[in-house]
GUMARTI-12394 format. One record per atom (N, C-alpha, C, O, CB): x, y, z; residue number from 0; residue in three letters. Coordinates in nm, 4 decimals. Glycine has a CB too. Layout:
BEGIN
<segu <X Y Z> NUM 'ALA'>;
...
end
This chain:
BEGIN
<segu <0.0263 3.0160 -1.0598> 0 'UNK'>;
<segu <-0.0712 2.9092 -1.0573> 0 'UNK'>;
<segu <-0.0440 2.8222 -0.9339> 0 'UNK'>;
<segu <0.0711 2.7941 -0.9005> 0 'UNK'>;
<segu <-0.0659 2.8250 -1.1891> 0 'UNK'>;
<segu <-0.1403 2.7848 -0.8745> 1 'UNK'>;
<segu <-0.1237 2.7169 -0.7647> 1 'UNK'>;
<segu <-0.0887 2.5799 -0.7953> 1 'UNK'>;
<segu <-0.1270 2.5173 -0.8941> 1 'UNK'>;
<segu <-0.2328 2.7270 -0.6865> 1 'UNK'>;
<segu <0.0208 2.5193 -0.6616> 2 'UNK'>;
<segu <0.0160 2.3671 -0.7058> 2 'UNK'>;
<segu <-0.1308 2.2622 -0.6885> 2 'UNK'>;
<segu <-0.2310 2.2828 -0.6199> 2 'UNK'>;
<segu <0.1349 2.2990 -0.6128> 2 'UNK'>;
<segu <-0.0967 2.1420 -0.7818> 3 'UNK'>;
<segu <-0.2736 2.0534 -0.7722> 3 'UNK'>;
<segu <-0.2218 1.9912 -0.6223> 3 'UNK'>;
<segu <-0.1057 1.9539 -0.6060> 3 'UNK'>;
<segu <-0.3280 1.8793 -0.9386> 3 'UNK'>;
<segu <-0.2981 1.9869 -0.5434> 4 'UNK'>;
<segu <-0.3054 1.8875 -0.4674> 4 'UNK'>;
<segu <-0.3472 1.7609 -0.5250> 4 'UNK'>;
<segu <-0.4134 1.7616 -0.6288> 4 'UNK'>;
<segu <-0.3764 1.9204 -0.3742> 4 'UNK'>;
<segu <-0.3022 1.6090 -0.4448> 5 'UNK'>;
<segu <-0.3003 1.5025 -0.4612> 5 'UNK'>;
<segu <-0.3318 1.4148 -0.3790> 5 'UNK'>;
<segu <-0.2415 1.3345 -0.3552> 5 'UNK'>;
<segu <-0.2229 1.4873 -0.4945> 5 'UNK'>;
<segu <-0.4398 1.3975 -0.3190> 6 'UNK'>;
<segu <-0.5254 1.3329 -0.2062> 6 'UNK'>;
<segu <-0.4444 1.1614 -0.2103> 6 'UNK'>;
<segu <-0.4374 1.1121 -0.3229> 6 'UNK'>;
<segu <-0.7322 1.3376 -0.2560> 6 'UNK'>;
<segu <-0.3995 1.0957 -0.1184> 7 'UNK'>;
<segu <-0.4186 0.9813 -0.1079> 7 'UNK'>;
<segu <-0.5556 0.8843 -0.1187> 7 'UNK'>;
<segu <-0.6329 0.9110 -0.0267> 7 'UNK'>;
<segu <-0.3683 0.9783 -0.0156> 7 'UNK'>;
<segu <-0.5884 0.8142 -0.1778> 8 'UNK'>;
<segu <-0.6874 0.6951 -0.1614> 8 'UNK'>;
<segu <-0.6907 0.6074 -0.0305> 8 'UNK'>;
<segu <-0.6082 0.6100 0.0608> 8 'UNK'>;
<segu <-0.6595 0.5996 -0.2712> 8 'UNK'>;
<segu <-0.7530 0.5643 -0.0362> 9 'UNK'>;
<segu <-0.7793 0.4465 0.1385> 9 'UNK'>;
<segu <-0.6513 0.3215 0.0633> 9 'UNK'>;
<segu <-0.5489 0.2813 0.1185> 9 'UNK'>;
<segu <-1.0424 0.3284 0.1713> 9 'UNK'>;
<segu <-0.6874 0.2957 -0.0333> 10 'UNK'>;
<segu <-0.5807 0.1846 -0.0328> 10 'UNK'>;
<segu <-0.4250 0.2019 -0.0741> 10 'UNK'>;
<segu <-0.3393 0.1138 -0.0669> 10 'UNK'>;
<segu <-0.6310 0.0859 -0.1218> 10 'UNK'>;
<segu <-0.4090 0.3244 -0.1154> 11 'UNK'>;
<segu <-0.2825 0.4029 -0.1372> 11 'UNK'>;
<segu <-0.2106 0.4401 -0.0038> 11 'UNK'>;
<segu <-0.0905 0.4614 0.0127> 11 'UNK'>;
<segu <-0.3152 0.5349 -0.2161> 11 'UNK'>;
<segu <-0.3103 0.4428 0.0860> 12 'UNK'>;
<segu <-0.2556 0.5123 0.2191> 12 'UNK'>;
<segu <-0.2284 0.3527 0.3374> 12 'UNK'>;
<segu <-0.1471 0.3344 0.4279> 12 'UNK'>;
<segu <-0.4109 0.6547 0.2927> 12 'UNK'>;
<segu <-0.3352 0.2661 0.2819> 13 'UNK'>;
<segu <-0.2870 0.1220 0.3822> 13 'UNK'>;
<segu <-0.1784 0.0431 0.3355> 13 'UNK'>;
<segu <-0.1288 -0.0513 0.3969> 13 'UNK'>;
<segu <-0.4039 0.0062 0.3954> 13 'UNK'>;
<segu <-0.1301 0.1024 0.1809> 14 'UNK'>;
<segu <0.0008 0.0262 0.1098> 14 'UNK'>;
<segu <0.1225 0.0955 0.2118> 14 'UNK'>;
<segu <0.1966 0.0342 0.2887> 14 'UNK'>;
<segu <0.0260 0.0737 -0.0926> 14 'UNK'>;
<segu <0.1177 0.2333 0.1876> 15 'UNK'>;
<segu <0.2056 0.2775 0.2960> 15 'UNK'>;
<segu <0.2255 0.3050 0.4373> 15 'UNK'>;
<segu <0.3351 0.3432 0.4785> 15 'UNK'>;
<segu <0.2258 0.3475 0.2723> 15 'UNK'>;
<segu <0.1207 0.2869 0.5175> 16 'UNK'>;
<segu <0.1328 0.2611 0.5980> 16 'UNK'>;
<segu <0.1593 0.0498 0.6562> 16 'UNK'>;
<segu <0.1600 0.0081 0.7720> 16 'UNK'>;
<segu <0.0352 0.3523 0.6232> 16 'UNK'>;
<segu <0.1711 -0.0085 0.5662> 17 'UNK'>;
<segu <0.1836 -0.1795 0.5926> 17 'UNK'>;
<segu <0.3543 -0.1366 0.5545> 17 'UNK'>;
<segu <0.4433 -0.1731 0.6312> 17 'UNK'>;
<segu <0.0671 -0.3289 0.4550> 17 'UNK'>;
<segu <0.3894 -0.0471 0.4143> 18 'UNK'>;
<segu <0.5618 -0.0469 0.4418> 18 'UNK'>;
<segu <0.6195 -0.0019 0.5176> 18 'UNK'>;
<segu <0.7364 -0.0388 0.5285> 18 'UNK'>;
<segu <0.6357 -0.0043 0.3713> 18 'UNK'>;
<segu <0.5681 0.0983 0.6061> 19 'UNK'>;
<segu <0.6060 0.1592 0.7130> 19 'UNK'>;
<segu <0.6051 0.0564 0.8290> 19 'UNK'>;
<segu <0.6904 0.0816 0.9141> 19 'UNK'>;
<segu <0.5227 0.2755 0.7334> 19 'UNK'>;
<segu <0.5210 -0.0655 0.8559> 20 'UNK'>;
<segu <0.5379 -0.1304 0.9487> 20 'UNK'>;
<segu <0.6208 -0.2762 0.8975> 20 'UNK'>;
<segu <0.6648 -0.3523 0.9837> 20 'UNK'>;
<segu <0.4045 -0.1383 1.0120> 20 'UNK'>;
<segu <0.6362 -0.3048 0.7592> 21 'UNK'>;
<segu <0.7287 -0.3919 0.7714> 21 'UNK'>;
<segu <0.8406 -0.3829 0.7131> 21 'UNK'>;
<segu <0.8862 -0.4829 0.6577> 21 'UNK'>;
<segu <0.6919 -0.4857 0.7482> 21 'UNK'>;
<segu <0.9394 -0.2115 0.7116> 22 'UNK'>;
<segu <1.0630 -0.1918 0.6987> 22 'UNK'>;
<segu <1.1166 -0.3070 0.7772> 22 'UNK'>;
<segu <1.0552 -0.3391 0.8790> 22 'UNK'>;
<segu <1.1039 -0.0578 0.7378> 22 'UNK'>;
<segu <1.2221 -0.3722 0.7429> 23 'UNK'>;
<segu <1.3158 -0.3393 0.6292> 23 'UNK'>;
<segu <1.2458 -0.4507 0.5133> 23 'UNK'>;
<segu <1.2616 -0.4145 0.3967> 23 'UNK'>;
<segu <1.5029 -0.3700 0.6748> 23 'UNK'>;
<segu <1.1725 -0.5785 0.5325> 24 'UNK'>;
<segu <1.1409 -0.6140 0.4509> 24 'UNK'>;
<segu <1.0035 -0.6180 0.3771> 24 'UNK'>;
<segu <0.9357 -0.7165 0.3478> 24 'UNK'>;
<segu <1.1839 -0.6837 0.4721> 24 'UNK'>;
<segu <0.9781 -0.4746 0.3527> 25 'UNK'>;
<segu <0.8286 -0.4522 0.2591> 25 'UNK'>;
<segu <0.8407 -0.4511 0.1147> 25 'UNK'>;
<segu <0.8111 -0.3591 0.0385> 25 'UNK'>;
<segu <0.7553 -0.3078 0.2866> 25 'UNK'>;
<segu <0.8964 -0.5849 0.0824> 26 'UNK'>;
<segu <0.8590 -0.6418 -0.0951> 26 'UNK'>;
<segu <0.7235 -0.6559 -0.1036> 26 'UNK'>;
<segu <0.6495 -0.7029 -0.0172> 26 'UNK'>;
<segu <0.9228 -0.8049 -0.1494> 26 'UNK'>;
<segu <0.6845 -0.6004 -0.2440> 27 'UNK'>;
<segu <0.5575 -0.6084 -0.2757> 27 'UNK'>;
<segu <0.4750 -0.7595 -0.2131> 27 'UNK'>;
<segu <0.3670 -0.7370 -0.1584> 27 'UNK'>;
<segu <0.5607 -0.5929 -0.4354> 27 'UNK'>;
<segu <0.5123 -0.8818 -0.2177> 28 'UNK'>;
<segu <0.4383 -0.9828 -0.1569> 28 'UNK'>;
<segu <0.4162 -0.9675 -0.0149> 28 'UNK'>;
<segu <0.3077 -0.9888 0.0392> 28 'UNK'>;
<segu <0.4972 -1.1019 -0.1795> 28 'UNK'>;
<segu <0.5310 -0.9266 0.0499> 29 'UNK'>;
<segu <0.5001 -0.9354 0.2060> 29 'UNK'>;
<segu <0.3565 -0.8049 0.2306> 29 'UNK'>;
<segu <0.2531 -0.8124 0.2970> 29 'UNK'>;
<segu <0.6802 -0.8848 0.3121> 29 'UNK'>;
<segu <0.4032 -0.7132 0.1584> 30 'UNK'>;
<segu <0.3173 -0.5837 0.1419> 30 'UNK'>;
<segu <0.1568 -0.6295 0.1383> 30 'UNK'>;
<segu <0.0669 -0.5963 0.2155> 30 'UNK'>;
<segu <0.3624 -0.4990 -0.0095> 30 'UNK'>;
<segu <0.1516 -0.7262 0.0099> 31 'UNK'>;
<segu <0.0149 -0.7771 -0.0136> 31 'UNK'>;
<segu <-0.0371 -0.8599 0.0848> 31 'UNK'>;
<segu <-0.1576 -0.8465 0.1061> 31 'UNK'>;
<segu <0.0060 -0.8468 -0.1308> 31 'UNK'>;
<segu <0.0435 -0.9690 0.1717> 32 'UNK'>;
<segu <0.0148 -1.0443 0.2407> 32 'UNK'>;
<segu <-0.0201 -0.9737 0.3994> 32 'UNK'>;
<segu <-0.0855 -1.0316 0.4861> 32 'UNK'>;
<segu <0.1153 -1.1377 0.2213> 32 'UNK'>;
<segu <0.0409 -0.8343 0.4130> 33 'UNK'>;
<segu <0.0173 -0.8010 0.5385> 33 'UNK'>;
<segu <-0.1319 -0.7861 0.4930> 33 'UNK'>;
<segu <-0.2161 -0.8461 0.5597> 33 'UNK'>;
<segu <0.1043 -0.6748 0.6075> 33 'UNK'>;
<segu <-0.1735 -0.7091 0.3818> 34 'UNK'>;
<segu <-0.3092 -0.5932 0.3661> 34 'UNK'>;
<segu <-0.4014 -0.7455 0.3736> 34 'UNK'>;
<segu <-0.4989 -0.7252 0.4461> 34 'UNK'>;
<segu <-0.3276 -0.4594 0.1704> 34 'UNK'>;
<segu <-0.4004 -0.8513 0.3353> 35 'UNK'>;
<segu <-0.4557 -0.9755 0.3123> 35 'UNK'>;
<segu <-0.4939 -1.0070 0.4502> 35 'UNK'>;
<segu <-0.6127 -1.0340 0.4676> 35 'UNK'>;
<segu <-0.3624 -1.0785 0.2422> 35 'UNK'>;
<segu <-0.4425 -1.0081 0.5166> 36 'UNK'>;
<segu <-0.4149 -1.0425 0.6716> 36 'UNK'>;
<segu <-0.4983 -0.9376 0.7079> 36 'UNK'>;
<segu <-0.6142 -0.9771 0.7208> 36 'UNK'>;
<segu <-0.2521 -1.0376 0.7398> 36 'UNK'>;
<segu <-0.4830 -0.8122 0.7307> 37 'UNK'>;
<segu <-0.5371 -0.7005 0.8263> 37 'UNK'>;
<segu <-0.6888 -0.6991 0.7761> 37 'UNK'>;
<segu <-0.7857 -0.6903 0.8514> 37 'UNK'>;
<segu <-0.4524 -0.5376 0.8096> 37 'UNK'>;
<segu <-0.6949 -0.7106 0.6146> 38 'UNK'>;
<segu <-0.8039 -0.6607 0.5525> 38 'UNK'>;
<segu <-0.9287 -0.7815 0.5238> 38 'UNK'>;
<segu <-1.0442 -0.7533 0.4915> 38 'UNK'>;
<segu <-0.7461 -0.5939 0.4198> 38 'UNK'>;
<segu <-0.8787 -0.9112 0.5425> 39 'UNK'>;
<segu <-0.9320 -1.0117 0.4964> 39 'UNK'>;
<segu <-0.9850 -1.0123 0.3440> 39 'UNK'>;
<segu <-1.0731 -1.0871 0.3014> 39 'UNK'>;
<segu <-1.0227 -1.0353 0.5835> 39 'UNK'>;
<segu <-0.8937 -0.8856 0.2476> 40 'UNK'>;
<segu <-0.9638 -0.8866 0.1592> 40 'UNK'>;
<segu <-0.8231 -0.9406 0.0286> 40 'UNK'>;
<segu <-0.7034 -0.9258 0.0534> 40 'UNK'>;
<segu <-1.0526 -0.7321 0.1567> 40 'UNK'>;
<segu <-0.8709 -0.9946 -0.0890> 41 'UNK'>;
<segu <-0.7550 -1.0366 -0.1248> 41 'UNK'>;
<segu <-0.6813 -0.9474 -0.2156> 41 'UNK'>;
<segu <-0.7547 -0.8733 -0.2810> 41 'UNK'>;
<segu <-0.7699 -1.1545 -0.1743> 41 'UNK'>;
<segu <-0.5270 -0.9327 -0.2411> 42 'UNK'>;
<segu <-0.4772 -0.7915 -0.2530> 42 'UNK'>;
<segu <-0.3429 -0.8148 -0.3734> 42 'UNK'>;
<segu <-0.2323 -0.7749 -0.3368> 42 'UNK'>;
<segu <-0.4207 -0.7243 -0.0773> 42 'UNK'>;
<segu <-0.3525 -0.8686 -0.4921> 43 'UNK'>;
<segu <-0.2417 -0.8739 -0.5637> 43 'UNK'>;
<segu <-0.1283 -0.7780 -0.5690> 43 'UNK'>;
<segu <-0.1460 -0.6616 -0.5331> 43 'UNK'>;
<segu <-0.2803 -0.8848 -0.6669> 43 'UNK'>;
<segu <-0.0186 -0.8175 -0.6093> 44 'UNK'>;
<segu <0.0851 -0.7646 -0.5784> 44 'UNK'>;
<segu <0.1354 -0.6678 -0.6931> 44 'UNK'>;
<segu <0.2186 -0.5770 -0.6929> 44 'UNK'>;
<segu <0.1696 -0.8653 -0.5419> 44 'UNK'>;
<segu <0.0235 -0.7408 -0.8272> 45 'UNK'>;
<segu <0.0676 -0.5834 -0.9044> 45 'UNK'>;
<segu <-0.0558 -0.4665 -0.8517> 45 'UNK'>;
<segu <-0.0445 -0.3555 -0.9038> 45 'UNK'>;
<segu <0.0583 -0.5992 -1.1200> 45 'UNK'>;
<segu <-0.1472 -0.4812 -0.7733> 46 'UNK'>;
<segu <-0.1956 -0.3493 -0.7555> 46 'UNK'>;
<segu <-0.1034 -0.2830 -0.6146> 46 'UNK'>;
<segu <-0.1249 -0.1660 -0.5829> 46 'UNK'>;
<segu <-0.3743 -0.3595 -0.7321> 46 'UNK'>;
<segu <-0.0283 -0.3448 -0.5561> 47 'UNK'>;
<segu <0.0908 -0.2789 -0.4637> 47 'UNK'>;
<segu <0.1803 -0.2700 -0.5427> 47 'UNK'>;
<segu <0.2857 -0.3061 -0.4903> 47 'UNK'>;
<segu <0.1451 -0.3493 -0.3402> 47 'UNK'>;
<segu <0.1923 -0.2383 -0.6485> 48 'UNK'>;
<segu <0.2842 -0.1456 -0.7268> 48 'UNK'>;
<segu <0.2299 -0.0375 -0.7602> 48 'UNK'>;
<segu <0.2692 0.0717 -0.7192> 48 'UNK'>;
<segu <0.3346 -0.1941 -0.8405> 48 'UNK'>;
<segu <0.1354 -0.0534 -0.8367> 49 'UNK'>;
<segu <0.0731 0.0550 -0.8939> 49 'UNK'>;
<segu <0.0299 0.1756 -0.7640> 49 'UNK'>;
<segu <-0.0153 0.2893 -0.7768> 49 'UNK'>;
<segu <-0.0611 -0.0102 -0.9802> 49 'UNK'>;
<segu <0.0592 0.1098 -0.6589> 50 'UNK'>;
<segu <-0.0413 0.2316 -0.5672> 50 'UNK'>;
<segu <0.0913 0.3142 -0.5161> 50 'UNK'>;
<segu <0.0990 0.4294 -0.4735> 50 'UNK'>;
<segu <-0.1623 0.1555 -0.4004> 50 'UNK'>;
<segu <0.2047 0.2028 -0.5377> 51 'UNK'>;
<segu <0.3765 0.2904 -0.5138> 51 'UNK'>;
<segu <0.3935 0.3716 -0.6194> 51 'UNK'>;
<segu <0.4955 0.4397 -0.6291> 51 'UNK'>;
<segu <0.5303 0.1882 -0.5157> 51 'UNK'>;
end
């Protein structure tokens, strides 16, 4: 049986790419506050869990 593939989402993929740019300190708030910033859109910090 083949494995399922597992597509990233648009906002699954800007969570990790914002931790990728603020190693070493990407805690979920800084996380939300970058996407807040880039996105002008507003971004709680339990849905940057859920998308980890």
């Amino acid at each position: 049986m083949p494995a399922r593939r597992s597509d990233l989402g648009e906002f699954e993929e800007v969570v990790l790419l914002a931790v990728a740019v603020l190693t070493p300190r990407a805690y979920s708030v800084a996380v939300a506050e970058e996407l807040e910033q880039e996105t002008g859109r507003l971004v709680s910090t339990g849905a940057v869990h859920a998308a980890l």
